[in-house]
N, C-alpha and C positions, 0 to 999 in steps of 0.2 A: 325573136325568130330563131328556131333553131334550121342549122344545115349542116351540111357534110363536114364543114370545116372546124366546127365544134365538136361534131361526131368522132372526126380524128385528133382532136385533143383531149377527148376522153379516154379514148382508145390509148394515146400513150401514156396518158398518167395511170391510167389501170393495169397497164401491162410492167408498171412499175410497181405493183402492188400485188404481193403475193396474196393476199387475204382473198382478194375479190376473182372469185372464179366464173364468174358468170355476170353477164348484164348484157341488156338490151335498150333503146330507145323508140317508145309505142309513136310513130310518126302520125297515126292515125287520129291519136286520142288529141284533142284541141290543146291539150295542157303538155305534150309530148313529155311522158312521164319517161322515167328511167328511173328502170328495175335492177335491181344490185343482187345477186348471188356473193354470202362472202361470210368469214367467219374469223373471230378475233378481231375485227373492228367495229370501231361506233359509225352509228349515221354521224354525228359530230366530226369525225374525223375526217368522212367520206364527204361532208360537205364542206370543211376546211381546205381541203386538197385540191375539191372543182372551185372555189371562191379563188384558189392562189391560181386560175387558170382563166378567169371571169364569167364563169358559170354559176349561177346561183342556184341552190335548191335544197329543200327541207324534206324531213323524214313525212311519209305519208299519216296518217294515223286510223 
């Protein structure tokens, strides 16, 4: 289940992250994606960073 309160721990880990200038979270879509704007980091990375917060989640393909 995602909610606000994961919303806002994404929000400070990204705001701790120069690379990532952009992102959103699709509430709509069943699988509530989240969309990453960002440059000079890996998805690897970007999902290391939401795992040390306990968010899980994989690059799209």
């Amino acid at each position: 289940m995602f909610d606000t309160r994961k919303i806002k721990h994404i929000a400070t880990l990204f705001t701790l992250c120069p690379q990532i200038y952009k992102w959103n979270v699709d509430l709509e879509d069943w699988e509530k994606v989240l969309r990453i704007g960002c440059q000079n980091i890996t998805p690897t990375e970007i999902s290391k960073a939401l795992r040390a917060i306990n968010i899980y989640a994989q690059e799209l393909e």
